[in-house]
VOLUM-695663 format. One record per residue: x, y, z of N, C-alpha, C in turn. Coordinates in steps of 0.02 Angstrom, whole numbers, plus 50000, padded with zeros to 5 digits. Last residue first. Layout:
BEGIN
ATOM, X, Y, Z, X, Y, Z, X, Y, Z
...
***
This chain:
BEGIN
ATOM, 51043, 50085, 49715, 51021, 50056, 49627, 50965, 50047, 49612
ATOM, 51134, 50101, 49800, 51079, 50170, 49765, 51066, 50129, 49722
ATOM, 51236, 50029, 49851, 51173, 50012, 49880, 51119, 50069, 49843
ATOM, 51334, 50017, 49786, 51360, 50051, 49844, 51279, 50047, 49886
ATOM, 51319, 49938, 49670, 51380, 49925, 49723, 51383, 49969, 49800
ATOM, 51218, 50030, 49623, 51197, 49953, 49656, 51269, 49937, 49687
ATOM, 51318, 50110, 49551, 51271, 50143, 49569, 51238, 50067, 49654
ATOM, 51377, 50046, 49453, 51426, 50079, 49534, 51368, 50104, 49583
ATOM, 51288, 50014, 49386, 51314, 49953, 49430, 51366, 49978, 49507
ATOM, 51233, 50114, 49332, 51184, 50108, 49379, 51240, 50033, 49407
ATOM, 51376, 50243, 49346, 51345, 50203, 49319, 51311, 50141, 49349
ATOM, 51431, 50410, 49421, 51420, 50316, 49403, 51383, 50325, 49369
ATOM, 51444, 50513, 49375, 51474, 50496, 49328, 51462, 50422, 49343
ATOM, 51390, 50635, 49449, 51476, 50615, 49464, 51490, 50565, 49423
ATOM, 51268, 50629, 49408, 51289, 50700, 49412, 51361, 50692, 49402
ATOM, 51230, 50490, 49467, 51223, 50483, 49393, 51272, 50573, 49372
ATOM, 51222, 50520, 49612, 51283, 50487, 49570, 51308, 50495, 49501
ATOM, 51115, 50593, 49610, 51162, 50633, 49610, 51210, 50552, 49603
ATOM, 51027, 50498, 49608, 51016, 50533, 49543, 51076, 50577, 49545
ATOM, 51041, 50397, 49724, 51077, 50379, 49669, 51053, 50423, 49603
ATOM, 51021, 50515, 49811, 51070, 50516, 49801, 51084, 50455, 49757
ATOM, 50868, 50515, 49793, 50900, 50577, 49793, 50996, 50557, 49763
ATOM, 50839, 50393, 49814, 50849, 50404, 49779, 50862, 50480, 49747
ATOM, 50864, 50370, 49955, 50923, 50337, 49906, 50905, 50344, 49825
ATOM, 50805, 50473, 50003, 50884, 50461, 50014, 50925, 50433, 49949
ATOM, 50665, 50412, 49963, 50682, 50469, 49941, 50762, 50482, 49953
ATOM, 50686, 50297, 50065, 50677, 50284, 49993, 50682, 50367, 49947
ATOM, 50705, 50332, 50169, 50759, 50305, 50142, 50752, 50288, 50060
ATOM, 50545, 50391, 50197, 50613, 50450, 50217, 50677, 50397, 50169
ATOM, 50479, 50259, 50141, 50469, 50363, 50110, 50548, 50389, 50133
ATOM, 50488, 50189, 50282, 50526, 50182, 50194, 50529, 50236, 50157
ATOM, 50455, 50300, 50390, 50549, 50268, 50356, 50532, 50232, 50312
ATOM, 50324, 50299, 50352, 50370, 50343, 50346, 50436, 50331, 50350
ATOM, 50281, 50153, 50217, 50285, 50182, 50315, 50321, 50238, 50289
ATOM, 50288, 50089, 50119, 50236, 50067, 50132, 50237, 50097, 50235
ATOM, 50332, 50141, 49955, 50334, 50136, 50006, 50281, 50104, 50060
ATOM, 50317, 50144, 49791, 50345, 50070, 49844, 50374, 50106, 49910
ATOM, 50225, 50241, 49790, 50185, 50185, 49804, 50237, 50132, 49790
ATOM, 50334, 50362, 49827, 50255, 50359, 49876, 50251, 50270, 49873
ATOM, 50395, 50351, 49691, 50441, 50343, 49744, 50369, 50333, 49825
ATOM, 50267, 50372, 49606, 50314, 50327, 49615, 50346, 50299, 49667
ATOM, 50256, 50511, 49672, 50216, 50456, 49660, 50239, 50410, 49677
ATOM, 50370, 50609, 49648, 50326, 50582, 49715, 50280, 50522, 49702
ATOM, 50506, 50607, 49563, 50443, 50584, 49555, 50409, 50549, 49594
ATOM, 50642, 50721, 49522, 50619, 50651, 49590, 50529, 50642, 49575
ATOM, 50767, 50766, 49422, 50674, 50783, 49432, 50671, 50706, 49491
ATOM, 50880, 50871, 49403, 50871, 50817, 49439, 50788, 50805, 49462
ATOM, 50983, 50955, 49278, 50933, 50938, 49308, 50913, 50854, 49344
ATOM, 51114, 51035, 49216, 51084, 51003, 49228, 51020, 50993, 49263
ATOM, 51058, 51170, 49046, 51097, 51162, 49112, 51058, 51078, 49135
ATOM, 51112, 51140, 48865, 51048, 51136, 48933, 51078, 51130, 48992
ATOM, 51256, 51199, 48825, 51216, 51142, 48835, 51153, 51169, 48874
ATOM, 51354, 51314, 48811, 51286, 51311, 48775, 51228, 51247, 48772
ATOM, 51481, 51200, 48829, 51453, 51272, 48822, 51388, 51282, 48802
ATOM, 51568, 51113, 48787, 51512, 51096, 48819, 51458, 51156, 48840
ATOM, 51694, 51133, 48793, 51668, 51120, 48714, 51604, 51134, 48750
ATOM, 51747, 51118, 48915, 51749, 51168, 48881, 51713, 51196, 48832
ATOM, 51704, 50972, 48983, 51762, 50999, 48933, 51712, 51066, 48942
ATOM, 51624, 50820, 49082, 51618, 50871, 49029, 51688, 50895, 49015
ATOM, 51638, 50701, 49125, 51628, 50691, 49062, 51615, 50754, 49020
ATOM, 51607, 50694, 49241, 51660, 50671, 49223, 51670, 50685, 49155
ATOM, 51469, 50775, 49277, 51547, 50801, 49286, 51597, 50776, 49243
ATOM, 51357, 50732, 49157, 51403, 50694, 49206, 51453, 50736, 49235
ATOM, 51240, 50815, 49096, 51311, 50797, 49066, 51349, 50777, 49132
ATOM, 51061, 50780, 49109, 51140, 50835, 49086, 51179, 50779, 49077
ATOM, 50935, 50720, 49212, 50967, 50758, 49133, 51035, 50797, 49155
ATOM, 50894, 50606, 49313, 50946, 50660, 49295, 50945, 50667, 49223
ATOM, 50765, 50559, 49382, 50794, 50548, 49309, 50860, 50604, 49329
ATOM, 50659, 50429, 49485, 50689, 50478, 49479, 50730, 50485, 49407
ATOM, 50574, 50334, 49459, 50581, 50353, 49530, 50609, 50439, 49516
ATOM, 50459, 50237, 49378, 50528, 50272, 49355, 50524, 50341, 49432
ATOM, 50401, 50114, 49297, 50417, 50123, 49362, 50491, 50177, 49359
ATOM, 50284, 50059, 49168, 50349, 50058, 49212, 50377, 50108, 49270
ATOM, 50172, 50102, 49095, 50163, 50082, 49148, 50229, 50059, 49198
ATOM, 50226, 50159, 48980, 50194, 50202, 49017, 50180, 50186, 49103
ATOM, 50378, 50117, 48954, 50321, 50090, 48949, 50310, 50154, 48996
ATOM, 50551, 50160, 48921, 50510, 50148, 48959, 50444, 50142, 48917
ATOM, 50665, 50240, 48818, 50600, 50174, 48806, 50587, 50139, 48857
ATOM, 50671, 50360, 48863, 50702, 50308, 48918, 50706, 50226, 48867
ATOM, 50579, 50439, 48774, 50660, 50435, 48781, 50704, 50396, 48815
ATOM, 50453, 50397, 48862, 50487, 50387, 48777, 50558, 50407, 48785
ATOM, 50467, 50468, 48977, 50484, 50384, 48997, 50477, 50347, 48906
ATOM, 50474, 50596, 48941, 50546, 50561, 48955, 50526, 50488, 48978
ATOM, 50328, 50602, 48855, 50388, 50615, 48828, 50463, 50575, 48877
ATOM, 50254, 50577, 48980, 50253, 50535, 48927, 50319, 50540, 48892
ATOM, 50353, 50619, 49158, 50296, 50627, 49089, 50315, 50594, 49010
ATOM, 50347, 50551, 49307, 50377, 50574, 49251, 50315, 50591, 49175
ATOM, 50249, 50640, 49428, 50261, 50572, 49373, 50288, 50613, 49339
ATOM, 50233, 50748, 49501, 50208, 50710, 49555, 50228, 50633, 49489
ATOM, 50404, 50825, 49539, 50335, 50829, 49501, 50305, 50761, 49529
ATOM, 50549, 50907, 49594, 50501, 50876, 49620, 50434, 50871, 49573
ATOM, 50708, 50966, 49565, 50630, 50962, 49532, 50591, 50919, 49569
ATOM, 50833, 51028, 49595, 50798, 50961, 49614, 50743, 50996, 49603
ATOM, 50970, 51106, 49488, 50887, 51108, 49502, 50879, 51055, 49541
ATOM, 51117, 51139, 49513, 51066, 51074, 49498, 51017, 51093, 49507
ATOM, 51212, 51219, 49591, 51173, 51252, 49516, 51137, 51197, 49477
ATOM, 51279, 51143, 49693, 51224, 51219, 49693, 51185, 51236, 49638
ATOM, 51313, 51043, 49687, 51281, 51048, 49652, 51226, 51073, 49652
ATOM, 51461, 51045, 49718, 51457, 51028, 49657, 51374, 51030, 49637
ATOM, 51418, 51064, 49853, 51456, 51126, 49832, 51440, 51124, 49748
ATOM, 51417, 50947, 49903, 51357, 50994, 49907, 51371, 51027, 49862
ATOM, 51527, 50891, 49910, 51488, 50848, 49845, 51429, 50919, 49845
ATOM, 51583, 50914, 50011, 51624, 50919, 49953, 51603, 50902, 49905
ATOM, 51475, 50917, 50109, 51501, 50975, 50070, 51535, 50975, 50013
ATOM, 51388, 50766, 50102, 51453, 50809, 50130, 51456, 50855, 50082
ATOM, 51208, 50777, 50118, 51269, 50762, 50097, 51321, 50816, 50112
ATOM, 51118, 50795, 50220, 51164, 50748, 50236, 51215, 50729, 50200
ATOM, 51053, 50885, 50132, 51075, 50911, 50196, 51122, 50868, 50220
ATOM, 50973, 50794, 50063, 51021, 50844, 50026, 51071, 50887, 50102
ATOM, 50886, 50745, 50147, 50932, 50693, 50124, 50990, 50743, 50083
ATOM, 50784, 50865, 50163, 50840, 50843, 50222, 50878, 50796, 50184
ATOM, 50742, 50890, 50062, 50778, 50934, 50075, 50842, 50913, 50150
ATOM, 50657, 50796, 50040, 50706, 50794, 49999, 50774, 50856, 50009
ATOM, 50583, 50808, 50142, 50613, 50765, 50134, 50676, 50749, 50087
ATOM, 50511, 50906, 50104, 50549, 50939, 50177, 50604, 50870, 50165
ATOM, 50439, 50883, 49996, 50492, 50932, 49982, 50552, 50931, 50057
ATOM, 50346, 50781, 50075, 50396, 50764, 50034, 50459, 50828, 50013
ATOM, 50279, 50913, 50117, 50316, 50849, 50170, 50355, 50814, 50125
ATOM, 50239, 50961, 50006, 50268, 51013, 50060, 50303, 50962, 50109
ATOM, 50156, 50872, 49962, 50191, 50897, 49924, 50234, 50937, 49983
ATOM, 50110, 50750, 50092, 50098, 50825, 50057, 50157, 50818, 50026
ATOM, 50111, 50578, 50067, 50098, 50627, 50111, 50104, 50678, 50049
ATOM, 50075, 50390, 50055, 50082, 50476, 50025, 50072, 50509, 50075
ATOM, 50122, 50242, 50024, 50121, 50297, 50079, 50115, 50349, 50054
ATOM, 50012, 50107, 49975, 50074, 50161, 49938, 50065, 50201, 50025
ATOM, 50042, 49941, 50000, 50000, 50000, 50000, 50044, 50062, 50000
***
């Protein structure tokens, strides 16, 4: 059974798991949007080739740290959208919600530093 709470209680949530990260990673990602919407939308679970009915928690758009240059100028800035729903109905208590927004707060900021979803599952964000 899904857990939902407010838009305003989930924001507080996502605001605290960002709080727990160390500075030396904070710093990198003052200029990230975290987006909050309540589902991804048709268009990026087509670009995923996701199904309408698949299961999509969270997305990062942009360009990896690791992986940018100079050249890279004029790109779309990055972005980090978290999708309350979703992330709501595989929860089933307020500590799953609170660790389940954690881990996926922070396996969308991995994707920012350049893992990949196996470094991503090695460290437990997968």
């Amino acid at each position: 059974m899904p857990y939902p709470v407010s838009q305003e209680r989930f924001g507080e949530l996502v605001e605290e798991a960002l709080a727990e990260l160390p500075e030396e990673f904070a710093r990198f990602l003052e200029e990230v949007p975290i987006e909050v919407r309540d589902r991804p939308s048709a268009g990026q679970l087509r670009q995923l080739g996701m199904g309408r009915n698949e299961l999509l928690l969270g997305l990062y758009q942009g360009r990896p740290r690791t992986k940018r240059s100079v050249e890279d100028s004029g790109q779309m800035p990055d972005v980090i959208y978290l999708y309350q729903k979703p992330i709501e109905s595989v929860s089933r208590s307020e500590k799953e919600l609170i660790d389940q927004v954690r881990t996926t707060v922070l396996h969308e900021i991995g994707h920012h530093f350049g893992m990949d979803e196996e470094d991503l599952d090695k460290l437990g964000y997968g």
